[in-house]
C-alpha positions as a printed Julia matrix, in Angstrom:
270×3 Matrix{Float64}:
 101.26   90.05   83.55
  97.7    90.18   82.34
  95.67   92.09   84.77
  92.14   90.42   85.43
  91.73   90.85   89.23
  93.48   94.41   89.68
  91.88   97.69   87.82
  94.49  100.35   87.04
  94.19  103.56   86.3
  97.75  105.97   85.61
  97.78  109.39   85.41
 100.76  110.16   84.93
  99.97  114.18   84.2
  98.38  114.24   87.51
 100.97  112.19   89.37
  98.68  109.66   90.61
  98.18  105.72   89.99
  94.82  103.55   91.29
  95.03  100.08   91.84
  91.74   98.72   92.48
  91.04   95.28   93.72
  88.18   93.79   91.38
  86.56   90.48   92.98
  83.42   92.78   94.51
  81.49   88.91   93.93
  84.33   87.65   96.81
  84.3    91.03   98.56
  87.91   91.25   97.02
  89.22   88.69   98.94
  92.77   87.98   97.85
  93.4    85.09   96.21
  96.74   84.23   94.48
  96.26   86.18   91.6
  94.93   88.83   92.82
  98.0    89.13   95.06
  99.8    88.28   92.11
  98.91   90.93   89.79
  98.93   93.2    92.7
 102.8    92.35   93.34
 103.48   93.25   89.96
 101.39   96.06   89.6
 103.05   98.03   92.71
 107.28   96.33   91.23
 106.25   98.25   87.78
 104.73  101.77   89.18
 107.87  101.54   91.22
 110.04  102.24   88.69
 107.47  105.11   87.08
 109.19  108.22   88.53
 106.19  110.48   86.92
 103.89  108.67   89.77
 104.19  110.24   93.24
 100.97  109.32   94.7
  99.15  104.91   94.76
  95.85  104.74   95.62
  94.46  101.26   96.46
  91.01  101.17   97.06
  88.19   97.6    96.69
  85.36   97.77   94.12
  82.04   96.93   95.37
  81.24   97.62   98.96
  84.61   96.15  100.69
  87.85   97.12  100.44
  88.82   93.27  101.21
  87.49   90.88  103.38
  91.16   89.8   103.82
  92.61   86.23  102.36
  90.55   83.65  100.35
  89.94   81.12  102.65
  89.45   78.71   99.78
  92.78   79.75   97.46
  94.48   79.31  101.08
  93.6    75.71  101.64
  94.48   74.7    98.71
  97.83   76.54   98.55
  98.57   75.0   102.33
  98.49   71.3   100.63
 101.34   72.18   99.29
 105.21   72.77  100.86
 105.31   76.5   101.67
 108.79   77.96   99.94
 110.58   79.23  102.76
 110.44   82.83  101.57
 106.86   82.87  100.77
 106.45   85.74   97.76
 103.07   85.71   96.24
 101.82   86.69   99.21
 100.78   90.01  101.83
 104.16   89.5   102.87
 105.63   90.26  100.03
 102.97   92.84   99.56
 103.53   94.8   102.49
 107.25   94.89  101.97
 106.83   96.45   98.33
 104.55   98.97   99.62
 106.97  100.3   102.5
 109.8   100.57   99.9
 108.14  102.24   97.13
 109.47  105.7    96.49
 105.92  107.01   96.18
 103.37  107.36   99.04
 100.91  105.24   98.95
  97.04  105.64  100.34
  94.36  102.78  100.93
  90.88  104.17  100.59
  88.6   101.97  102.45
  84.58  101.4   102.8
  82.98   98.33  104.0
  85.05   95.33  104.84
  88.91   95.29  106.1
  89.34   92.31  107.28
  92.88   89.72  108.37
  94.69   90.48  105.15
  93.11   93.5   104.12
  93.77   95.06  107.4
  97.7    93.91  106.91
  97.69   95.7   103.66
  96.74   98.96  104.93
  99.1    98.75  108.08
 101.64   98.29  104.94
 100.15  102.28  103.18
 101.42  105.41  104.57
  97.81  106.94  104.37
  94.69  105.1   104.92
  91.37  107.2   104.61
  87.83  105.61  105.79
  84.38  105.34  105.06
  82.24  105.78  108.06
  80.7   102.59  107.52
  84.32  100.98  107.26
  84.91   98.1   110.06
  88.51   96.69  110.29
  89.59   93.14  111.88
  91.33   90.15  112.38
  88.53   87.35  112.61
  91.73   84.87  112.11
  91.49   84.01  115.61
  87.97   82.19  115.66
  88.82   80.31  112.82
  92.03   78.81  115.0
  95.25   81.21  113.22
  96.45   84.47  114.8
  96.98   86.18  111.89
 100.57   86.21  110.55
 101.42   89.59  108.68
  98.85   91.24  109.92
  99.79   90.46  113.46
 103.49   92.04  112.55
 102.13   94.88  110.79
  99.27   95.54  113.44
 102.05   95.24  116.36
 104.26   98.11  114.23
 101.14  100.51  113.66
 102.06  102.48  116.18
  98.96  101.8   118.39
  99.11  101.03  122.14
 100.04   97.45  122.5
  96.17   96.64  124.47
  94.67   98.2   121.88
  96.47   95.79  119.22
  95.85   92.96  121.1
  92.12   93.69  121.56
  92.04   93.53  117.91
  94.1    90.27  117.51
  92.93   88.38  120.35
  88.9    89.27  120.16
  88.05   88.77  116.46
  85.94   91.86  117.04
  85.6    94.17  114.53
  86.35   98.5   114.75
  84.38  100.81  113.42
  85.74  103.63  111.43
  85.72  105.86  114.28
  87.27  103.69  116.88
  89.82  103.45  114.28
  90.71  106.48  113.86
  90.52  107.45  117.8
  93.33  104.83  118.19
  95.55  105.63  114.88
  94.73  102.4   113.24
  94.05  105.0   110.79
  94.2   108.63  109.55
  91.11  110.26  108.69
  87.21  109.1   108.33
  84.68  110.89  105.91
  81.26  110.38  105.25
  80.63  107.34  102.5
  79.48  109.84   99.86
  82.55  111.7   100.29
  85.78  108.82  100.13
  86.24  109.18   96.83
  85.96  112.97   96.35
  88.24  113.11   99.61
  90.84  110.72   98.57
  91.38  111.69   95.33
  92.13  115.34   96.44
  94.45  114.1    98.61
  96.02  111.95   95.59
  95.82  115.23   93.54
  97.67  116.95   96.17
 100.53  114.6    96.83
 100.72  114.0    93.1
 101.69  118.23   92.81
 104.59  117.88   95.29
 108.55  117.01   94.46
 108.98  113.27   94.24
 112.52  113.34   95.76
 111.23  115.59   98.68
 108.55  112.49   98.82
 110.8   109.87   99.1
 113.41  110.9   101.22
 110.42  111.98  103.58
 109.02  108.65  103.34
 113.12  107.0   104.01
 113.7   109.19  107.07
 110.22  108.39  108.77
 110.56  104.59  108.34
 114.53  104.9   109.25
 113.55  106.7   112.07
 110.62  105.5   113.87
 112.4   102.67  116.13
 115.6   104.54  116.86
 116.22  106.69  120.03
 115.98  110.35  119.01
 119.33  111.59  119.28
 120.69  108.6   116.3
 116.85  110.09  114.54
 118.4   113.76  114.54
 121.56  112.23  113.24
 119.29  110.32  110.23
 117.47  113.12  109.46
 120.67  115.36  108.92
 121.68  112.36  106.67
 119.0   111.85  104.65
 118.51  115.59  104.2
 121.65  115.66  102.68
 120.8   113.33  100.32
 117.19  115.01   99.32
 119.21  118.04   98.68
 121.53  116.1    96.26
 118.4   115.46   94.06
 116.52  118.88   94.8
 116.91  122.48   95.99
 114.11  123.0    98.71
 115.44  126.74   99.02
 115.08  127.56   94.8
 112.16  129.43   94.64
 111.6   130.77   97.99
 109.39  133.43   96.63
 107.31  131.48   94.44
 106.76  128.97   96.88
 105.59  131.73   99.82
 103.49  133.73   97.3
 101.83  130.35   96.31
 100.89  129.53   99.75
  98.87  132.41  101.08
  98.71  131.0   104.05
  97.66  127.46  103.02
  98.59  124.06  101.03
  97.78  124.09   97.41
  97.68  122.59   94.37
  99.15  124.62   92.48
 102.76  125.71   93.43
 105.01  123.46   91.55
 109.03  123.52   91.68
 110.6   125.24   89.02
 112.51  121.69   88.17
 109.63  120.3    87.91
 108.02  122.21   85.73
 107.29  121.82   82.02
């Protein structure tokens, strides 16, 4: 598919991919095709195993001022198909089950369906001028998708409802002091901040990646003696792929007390 509504950028040296949402006129509101393109944007990156690290991030001054209302009405004439792909559902589900981790870097606007997709990221970093919401309510919906995805965010439940029930908006710091999200920087500093973050995650192992991504998402409903159990499992299965223990040296003399950039696994390197 032709993209005219997403912005990509690979790096595929650096480990990284950024899909950027490009309607700044519509404060990247997401119509069809932008949903569209983003589905298959995220089904072919999937399958790109030199990509650890998605960015998604809004040009402009939003991130996304969630659906567009207008592409919505018209799409409601019709008979919704019963499993309804196209859409943040679908979306959201792609982004859980990627193998890479993904990150949502977000100023301005995050609003209904934006807010949905970033309860969908593993990461989400934030302007300080971000403001997240569900204004669904006032307009007479509660917000399906982002209601699930808000309700499985991990935040205390009056804290989610505030947020569903109000139509009030969060600032970047109320956010973040409820783990809506998981860091806020000054505006001047997103990009800089996210995209040595990006840099970082790109560096690591994929497998060690994914199978850390598999056993948090296995594991986060289950009682914690079947989690210990998972995690044994899905160990097992990282070290099928990779030797964490193969350069024990290397990897402590990198360090130096620190994360870096530049220890890389010996399989991994060129």
């Amino acid at each position: 598919m032709e993209l005219r509504t997403i912005l990509q950028k690979v790096d595929e040296e650096a480990g990284v991919a950024w899909l950027t949402f490009n309607r700044p006129e519509k404060k990247n509101a997401l119509s069809q095709r932008l949903m569209a393109e983003m589905i298959a944007a995220l089904k072919e990156l999937s399958g790109n195993d030199k990509i650890k690290c998605i960015v998604t991030a809004g040009s402009g001054d939003s991130y996304s001022s969630g659906l567009d209302l207008y592409d919505l009405r018209e799409n409601w004439k019709r008979k919704r198909p019963w499993d309804h792909a196209g859409s943040t559902y679908e979306i959201v589900r792609l982004l859980r089950n990627l193998p890479q981790v993904t990150v949502a870097a977000v100023r301005g606007w995050c609003l209904g369906g934006g807010l949905a997709l970033i309860n969908g990221h593993d990461l989400c970093i934030a302007a300080e001028s971000a403001k997240f919401g569900m204004p669904e309510v006032i307009r007479g919906s509660y917000g399906a998708v982002a209601t699930s995805t808000l309700f499985h965010s991990g935040i205390p439940f009056k804290k989610a409802f505030y947020i569903q029930l109000t139509g009030r908006n969060l600032s970047a710091a109320q956010a973040e002091r409820i783990g809506l999200i998981s860091e806020t920087v000054p505006d001047d500093q997103l990009t800089s901040t996210v995209e040595q973050l990006a840099k970082e995650l790109g560096s690591r192992n994929a497998v060690t990646l994914e199978s850390a991504k598999i056993a948090a998402y296995m594991q986060k409903d289950m009682d914690f003696l079947t989690a210990l159990k998972t995690d044994d499992l899905v160990s097992h299965r990282m070290r099928y792929y990779t030797n964490p223990l193969s350069d024990v040296e290397g990897y402590l003399h990198s360090q130096k007390g620190g994360g870096t950039t530049g220890y890389v696994k010996p399989e991994d390197r060129k």
